[in-house]
ZAMARGU-4260 file (C-alpha; in steps of 0.2 Angstrom, whole numbers, plus 5000, padded with zeros to 4 digits):
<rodrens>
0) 5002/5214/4964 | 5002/5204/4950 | 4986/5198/4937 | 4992/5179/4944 | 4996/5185/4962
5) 4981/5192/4964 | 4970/5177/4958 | 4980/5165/4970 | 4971/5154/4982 | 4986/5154/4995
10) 4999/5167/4998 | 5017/5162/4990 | 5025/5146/4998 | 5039/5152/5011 | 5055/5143/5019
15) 5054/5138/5036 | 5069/5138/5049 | 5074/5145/5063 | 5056/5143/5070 | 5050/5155/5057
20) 5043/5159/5039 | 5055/5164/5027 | 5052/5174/5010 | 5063/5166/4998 | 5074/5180/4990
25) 5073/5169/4974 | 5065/5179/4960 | 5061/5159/4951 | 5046/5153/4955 | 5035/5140/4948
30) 5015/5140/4949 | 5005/5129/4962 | 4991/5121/4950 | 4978/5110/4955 | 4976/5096/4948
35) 4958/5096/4950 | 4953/5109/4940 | 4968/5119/4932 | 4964/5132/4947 | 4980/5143/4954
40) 4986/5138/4972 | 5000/5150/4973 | 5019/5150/4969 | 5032/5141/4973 | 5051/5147/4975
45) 5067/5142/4968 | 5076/5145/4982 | 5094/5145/4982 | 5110/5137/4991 | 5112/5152/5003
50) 5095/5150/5010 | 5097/5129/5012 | 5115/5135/5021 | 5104/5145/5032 | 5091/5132/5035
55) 5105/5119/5040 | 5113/5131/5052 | 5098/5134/5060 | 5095/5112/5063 | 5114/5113/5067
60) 5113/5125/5081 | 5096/5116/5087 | 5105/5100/5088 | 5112/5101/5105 | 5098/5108/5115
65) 5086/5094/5108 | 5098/5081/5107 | 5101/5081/5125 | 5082/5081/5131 | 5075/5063/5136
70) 5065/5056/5123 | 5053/5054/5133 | 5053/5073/5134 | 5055/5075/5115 | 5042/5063/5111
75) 5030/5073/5122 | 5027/5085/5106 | 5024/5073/5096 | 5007/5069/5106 | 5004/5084/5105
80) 5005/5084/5087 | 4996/5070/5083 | 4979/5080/5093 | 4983/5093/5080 | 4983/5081/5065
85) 4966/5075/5070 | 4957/5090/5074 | 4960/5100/5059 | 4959/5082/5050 | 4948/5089/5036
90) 4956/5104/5035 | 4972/5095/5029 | 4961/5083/5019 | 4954/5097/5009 | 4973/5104/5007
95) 4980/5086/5000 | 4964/5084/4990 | 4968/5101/4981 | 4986/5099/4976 | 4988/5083/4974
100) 4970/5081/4964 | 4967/5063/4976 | 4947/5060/4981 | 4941/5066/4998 | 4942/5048/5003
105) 4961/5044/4999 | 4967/5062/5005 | 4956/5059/5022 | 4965/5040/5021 | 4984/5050/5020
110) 4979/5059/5034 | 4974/5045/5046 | 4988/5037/5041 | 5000/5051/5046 | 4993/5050/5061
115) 4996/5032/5063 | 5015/5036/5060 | 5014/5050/5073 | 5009/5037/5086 | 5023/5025/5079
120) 5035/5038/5081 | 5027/5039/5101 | 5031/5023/5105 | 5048/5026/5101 | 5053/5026/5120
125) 5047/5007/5122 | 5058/5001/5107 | 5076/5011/5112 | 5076/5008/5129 | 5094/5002/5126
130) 5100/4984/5130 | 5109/4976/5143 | 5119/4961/5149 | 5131/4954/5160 | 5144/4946/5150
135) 5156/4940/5163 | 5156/4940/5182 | 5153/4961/5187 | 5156/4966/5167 | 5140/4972/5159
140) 5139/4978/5140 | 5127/4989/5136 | 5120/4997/5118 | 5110/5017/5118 | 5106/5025/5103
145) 5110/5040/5097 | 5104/5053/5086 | 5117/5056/5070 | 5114/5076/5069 | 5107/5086/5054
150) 5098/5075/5043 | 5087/5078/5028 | 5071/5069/5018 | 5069/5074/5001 | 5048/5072/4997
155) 5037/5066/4983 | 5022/5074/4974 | 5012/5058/4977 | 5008/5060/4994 | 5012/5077/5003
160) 5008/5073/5018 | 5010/5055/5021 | 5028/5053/5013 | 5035/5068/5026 | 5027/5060/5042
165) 5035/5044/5036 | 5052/5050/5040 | 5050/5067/5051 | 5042/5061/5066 | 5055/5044/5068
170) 5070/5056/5064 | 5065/5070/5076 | 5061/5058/5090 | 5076/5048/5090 | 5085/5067/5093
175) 5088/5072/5076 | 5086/5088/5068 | 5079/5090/5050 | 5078/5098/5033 | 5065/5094/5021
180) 5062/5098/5005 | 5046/5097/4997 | 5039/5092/4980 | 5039/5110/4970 | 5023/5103/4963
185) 5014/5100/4982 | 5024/5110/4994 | 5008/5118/5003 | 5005/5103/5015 | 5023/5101/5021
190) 5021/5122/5025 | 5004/5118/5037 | 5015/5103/5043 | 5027/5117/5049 | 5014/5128/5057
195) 5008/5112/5066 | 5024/5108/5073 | 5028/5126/5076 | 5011/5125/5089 | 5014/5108/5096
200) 5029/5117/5105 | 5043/5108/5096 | 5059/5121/5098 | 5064/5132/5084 | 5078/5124/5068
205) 5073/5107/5073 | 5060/5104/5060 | 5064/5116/5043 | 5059/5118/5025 | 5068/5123/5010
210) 5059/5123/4994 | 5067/5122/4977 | 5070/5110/4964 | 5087/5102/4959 | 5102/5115/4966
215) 5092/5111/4983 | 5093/5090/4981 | 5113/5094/4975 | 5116/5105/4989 | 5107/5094/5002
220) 5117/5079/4994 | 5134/5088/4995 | 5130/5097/5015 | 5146/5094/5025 | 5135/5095/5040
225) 5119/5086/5034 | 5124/5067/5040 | 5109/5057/5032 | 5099/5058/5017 | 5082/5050/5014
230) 5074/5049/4997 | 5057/5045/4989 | 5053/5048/4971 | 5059/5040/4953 | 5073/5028/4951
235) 5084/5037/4943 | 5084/5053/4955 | 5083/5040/4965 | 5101/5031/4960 | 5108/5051/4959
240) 5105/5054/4974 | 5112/5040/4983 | 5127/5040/4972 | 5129/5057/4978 | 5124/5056/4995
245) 5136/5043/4998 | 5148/5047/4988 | 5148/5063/5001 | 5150/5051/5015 | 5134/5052/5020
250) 5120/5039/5025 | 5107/5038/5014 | 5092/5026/5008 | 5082/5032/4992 | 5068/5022/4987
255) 5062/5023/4969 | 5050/5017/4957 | 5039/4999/4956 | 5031/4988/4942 | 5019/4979/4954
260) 5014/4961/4948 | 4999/4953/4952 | 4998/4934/4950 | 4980/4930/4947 | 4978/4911/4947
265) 4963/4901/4941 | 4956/4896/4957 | 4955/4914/4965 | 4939/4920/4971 | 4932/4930/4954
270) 4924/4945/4967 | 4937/4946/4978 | 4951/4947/4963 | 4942/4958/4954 | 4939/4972/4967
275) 4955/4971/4974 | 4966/4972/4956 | 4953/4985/4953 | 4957/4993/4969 | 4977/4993/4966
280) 4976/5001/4948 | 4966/5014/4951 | 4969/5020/4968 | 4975/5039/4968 | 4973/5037/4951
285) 4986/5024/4951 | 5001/5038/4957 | 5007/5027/4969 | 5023/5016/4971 | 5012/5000/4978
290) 4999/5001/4962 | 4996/4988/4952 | 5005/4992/4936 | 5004/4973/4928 | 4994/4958/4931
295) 5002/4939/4926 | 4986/4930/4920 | 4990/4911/4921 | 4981/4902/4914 | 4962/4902/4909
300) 4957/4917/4919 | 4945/4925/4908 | 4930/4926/4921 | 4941/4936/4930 | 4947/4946/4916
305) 4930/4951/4913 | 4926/4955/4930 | 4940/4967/4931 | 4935/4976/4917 | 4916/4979/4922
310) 4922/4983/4940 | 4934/4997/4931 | 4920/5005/4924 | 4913/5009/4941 | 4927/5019/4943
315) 4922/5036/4936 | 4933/5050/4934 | 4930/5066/4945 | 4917/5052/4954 | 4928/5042/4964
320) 4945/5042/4953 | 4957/5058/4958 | 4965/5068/4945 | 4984/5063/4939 | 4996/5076/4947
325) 4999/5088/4929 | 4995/5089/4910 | 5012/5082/4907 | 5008/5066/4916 | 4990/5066/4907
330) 5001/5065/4891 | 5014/5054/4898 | 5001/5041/4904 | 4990/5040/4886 | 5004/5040/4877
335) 5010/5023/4884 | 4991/5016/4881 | 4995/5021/4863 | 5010/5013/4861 | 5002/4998/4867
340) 4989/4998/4854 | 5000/5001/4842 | 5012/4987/4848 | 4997/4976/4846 | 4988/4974/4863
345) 4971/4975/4865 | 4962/4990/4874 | 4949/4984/4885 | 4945/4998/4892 | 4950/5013/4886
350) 4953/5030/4899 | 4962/5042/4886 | 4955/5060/4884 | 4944/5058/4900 | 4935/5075/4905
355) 4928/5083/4922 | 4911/5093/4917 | 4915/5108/4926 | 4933/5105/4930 | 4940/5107/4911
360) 4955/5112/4919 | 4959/5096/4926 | 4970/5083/4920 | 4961/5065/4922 | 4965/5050/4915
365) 4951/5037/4917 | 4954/5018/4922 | 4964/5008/4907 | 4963/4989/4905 | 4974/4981/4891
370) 4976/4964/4889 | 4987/4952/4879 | 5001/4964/4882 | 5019/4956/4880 | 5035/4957/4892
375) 5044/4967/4880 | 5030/4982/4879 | 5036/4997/4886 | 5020/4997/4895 | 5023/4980/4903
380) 5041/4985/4908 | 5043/5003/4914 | 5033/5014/4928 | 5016/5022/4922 | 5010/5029/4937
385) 4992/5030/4929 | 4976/5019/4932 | 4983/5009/4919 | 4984/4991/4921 | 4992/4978/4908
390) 4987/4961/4907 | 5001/4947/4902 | 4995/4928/4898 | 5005/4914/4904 | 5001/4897/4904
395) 5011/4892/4921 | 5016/4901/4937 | 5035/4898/4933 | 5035/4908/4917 | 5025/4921/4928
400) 5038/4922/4940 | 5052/4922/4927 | 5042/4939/4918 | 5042/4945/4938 | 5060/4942/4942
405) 5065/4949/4925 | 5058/4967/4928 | 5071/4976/4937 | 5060/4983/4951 | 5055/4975/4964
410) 5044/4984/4976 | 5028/4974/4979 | 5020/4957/4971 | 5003/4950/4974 | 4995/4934/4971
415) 4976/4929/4971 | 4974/4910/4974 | 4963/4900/4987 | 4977/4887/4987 | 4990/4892/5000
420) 5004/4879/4992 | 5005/4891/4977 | 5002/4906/4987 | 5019/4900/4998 | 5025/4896/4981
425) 5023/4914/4973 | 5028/4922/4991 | 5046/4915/4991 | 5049/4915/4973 | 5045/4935/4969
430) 5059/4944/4968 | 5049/4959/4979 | 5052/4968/4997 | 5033/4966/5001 | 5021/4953/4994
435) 5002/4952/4996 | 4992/4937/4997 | 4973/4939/4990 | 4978/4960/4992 | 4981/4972/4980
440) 4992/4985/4989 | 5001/4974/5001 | 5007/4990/5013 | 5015/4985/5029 | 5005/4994/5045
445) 5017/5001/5057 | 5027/4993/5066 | 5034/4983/5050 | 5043/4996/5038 | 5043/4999/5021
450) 5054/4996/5009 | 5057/4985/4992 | 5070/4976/4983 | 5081/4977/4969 | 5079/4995/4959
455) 5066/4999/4970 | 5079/5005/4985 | 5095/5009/4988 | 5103/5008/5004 | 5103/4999/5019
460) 5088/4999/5031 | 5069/5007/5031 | 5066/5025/5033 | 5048/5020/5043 | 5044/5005/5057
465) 5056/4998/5067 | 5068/4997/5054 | 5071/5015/5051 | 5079/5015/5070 | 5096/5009/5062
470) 5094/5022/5047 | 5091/5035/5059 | 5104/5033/5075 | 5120/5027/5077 | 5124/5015/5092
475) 5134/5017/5106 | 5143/5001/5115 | 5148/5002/5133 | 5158/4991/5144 | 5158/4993/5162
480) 5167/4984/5179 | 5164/4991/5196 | 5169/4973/5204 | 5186/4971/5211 | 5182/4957/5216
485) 5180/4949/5200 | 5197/4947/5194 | 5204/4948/5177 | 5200/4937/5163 | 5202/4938/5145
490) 5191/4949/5144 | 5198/4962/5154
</rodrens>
C-alpha cells in the first residue's frame, strides 16, 4: 500500500454496473482532495471505453425487464429511496460538505432538496397517466409515454448530489435505464447514491457509474446504444457536447454557464436587497449557476450599495462561507478581481488571499464587492463562479436591460423594486429562462423545471419538473374503432 493510499480517508472510487462495485482496471487516477482543508479523500479512476461498453451493456440488458413493469411498480423504489435519503441525511450532508468544501447548512440544503426531487420523480404516475379522447363517433385517440432506452447524465462538481437526483430519479421512473458519470473532482456522493439504490431494491444495470474524464463524455456522446444525453457543466463542454451528442443522432440537452443580473432599482427595500444580493453572491461560495455574478445599479442606489457591502462582511470564511472547489479555481477567481483593479474598478471589498486557521489546506476566497465596473470588463462579462459580485451604474432601466440582453448567457435575472410596473417591466424584457422578483436565486420548486435561455442551454426541453417528461420519453399515438356501427368517414 501506497504513502497516499494509506493516508486516504475512503477506499479508491469504483465503477458501478451490473448491480455491482467495479475496480476500474485503469492504472490513471486523479486524487480526491477536499476542498476544506487540503485533506486526501481517496483516488479517482480514469477509466476507459472498455469499462463504459461494459456499463452500457449492463443498462441495455436491464432495459426490457424494467421497462415493462408498471410505473406504479417502478416508482415503488423510488419511495423507498427517498426513506433512505432522509435517514442517513447527515451522513450524506457530511459527505457533500467534504468534497465539495459547501457549509453544513448548504450541503444539509442539497440533500433536502434531493429529496424533494425524489418525491417529484413519485408522483410521476399522476402526471403520465396518458390521454384520451373520442375524436369521432366510436374512434378514440389516445397518447402513453414510453421510455427511449439507455440514457446518460453527465454531472457537475458544484453539487454532487443534487445535480444527479435532478435527472436519475425522473429518467428511471419513466422506465429508462442510466449511466452517469460523475465529476472526477466529487464522484464519492454519486458512489453512496449507488449503494442507496442498490438497498432500495432497484434491479441490477439500471442505475450505473462510470468514472473518468473526457474519453468517458466522448464515448458516452458517440454510444450507438446510449439514446439521450443530459449535460450540466461549462458552456463550452456544454456546446461540445450537444454538437456531439446530436451530431450522433442522439437527444440531448446541456445546460451551461450564467452571468446572473440583478437589477436593483432606487425604490427597493434597502434590508431586503441587501441580504438577498448578499445571499446570491455568496452562497456555496458563489459555485453555482443561479449566483448573482453582476448587479445593474440604476440610478442613485448608494444606501444600498453600502448595505451590501457591510452585509458581506458578515459572511466569514470557513464561518458561514464554503471553500471554492480547488486551488486552481482560488487562482482563477482572484485573478479576475485583479484584473478588475487594474482595469480601474474599485474594490469595495476585498476577499483575495483569504485563510482558514487551521484548515491552511483549504482554498477560500472571501466575499468580493467591486463597483463602478464597466460592461466590457472581463469580470462583468464571463463566468466567475466565486463570491464575487460586480457592480455596473446605469442611469435607466433600459440601458440595464440593454447590458442584460447584451451578455450572451441567459440563465436567471432578478430585480429588487416595490413598484410592480417596473418589476412587470424587467420580467418581460430580460432576456433569461428564470427571473426573480425581490430574490436573489430565483430556483423554480418542483413541479416547474429548470432551465435557461440563450448560452445557458442547449436543447429542447428541461431535464427536471414537468418539462423533463418530454426529454425523457417518447410518445406513442393510438387510434382505435371497435364500432361498426359508426360508419366510415374521412377519418377512417
Amino acid at each position: 500500500m501506497s504513502t497516499a493510499t494509506a493516508r486516504m480517508k475512503y477506499p479508491r472510487v469504483k465503477n458501478y454496473y451490473n448491480g455491482q462495485f467495479v475496480d476500474s482496471s485503469s492504472s490513471a487516477d486523479l486524487d480526491v482532495v477536499s476542498p476544506v482543508d487540503g485533506n486526501l479523500l481517496s483516488m479517482v479512476p480514469m477509466s476507459s471505453t472498455d469499462e463504459l461498453n461494459a456499463a452500457v451493456d449492463s443498462a441495455k440488458k436491464a432495459f426490457p425487464g424494467w421497462s415493462s413493469l408498471p410505473i406504479k411498480e417502478r416508482v415503488q423504489v423510488f419511495f423507498k429511496y427517498r426513506q433512505l435519503l432522509e435517514r442517513d441525511l447527515d451522513e450524506l450532508t457530511a459527505l457533500v460538505s467534504e468534497e465539495n468544501g459547501k457549509t453544513w447548512e448548504e450541503a444539509r440544503a442539497e440533500v433536502d432538496k434531493s429529496i424533494e426531487l425524489t418525491e417529484f420523480a413519485c408522483s410521476m404516475p399522476q402526471l403520465v397517466s396518458g390521454e384520451i379522447l373520442e375524436v369521432s363517433r366510436g374512434v378514440e385517440c389516445r397518447i402513453d409515454h414510453f421510455p427511449l432506452g439507455v440514457v446518460a447524465s453527465i454531472v457537475p462538481f458544484n453539487f454532487p448530489l443534487m445535480v444527479p437526483n435532478w435527472t436519475m430519479p425522473n429518467a428511471l421512473v419513466l422506465g429508462n435505464t442510466m449511466i452517469m458519470k460523475p465529476s472526477e473532482l466529487v464522484p464519492l456522493s454519486c458512489q453512496r447514491m449507488a449503494e442507496l439504490l442498490r438497498e432500495a431494491g432497484l434491479p441490477d444495470g439500471v442505475f450505473n457509474v462510470i468514472n473518468g474524464g473526457k474519453e468517458i463524455v466522448e464515448g458516452i456522446c458517440d454510444h450507438k446504444d446510449i439514446e439521450a444525453v443530459s449535460f450540466v457543466g461549462s458552456t463550452k463542454v456544454a456546446k461540445l457536447v450537444y454538437q456531439r451528442s446530436t451530431q450522433n443522432l442522439k437527444r440531448c440537452v446541456a445546460l451551461g454557464g450564467a452571468k446572473n443580473h440583478l437589477f436593483v432599482l432606487p425604490d427597493a427595500n434597502p434590508t431586503m436587497t441587501a441580504t438577498n444580493v448578499t445571499a446570491s453572491m455568496s452562497g456555496c461560495a458563489g459555485q453555482r449557476c443561479m449566483a448573482a455574478s453582476a448587479m445593474l445599479a440604476v440610478g442613485n442606489v448608494d444606501p444600498i450599495i453600502n448595505q451590501i457591502v457591510e452585509e458581506a462582511r458578515k459572511v466569514v470564511p470557513g464561518k458561514n462561507l464554503g471553500a471554492v472547489i480547488s486551488p486552481v479555481a482560488k487562482d482563477r477567481i482572484e485573478s479576475y478581481i485583479t484584473d478588475a483593479e487594474k482595469a480601474g474598478a474599485k474594490i469595495l471589498l476585498d476577499g483575495r488571499g483569504a485563510k482558514v486557521e487551521g484548515k491552511e489546506g483549504g482554498t477560500y476566497v472571501g466575499p468580493t464587492v467591486i463597483d463602478h465596473v464597466t460592461p466590457d470588463m472581463s469580470v462583468a462579462k464571463e463566468e466567475i463562479f466565486g463570491p464575487v459580485i460586480s457592480i455596473m451604474r446605469t442611469d435607466t432601466v433600459d440601458e440595464a436591460i440593454k447590458i442584460e440582453n447584451e451578455n450572451p448567457y441567459g440563465n436567471a435575472a432578478s430585480v429588487f423594486t416595490q413598484s410592480g410596473g417596473m418589476a412587470r417591466y424587467v420580467m418581460e424584457h430580460a432576456s433569461a429562462g428564470m427571473i426573480g422578483v425581490n430574490i436573489g436565486v430565483p430556483v423554480p420548486r418542483e413541479p416547474f423545471s429548470f432551465g435557461g435561455w440563450n448560452e445557458s442551454r442547449f436543447g429542447a426541453n428541461d431535464i427536471t419538473g414537468k418539462s423533463s417528461i418530454e426529454f425523457w420519453t417518447k410518445l406513442k399515438k393510438t387510434t382505435t374503432k371497435w364500432n361498426p356501427e359508426a360508419g366510415v368517414n374521412w377519418m377512417s
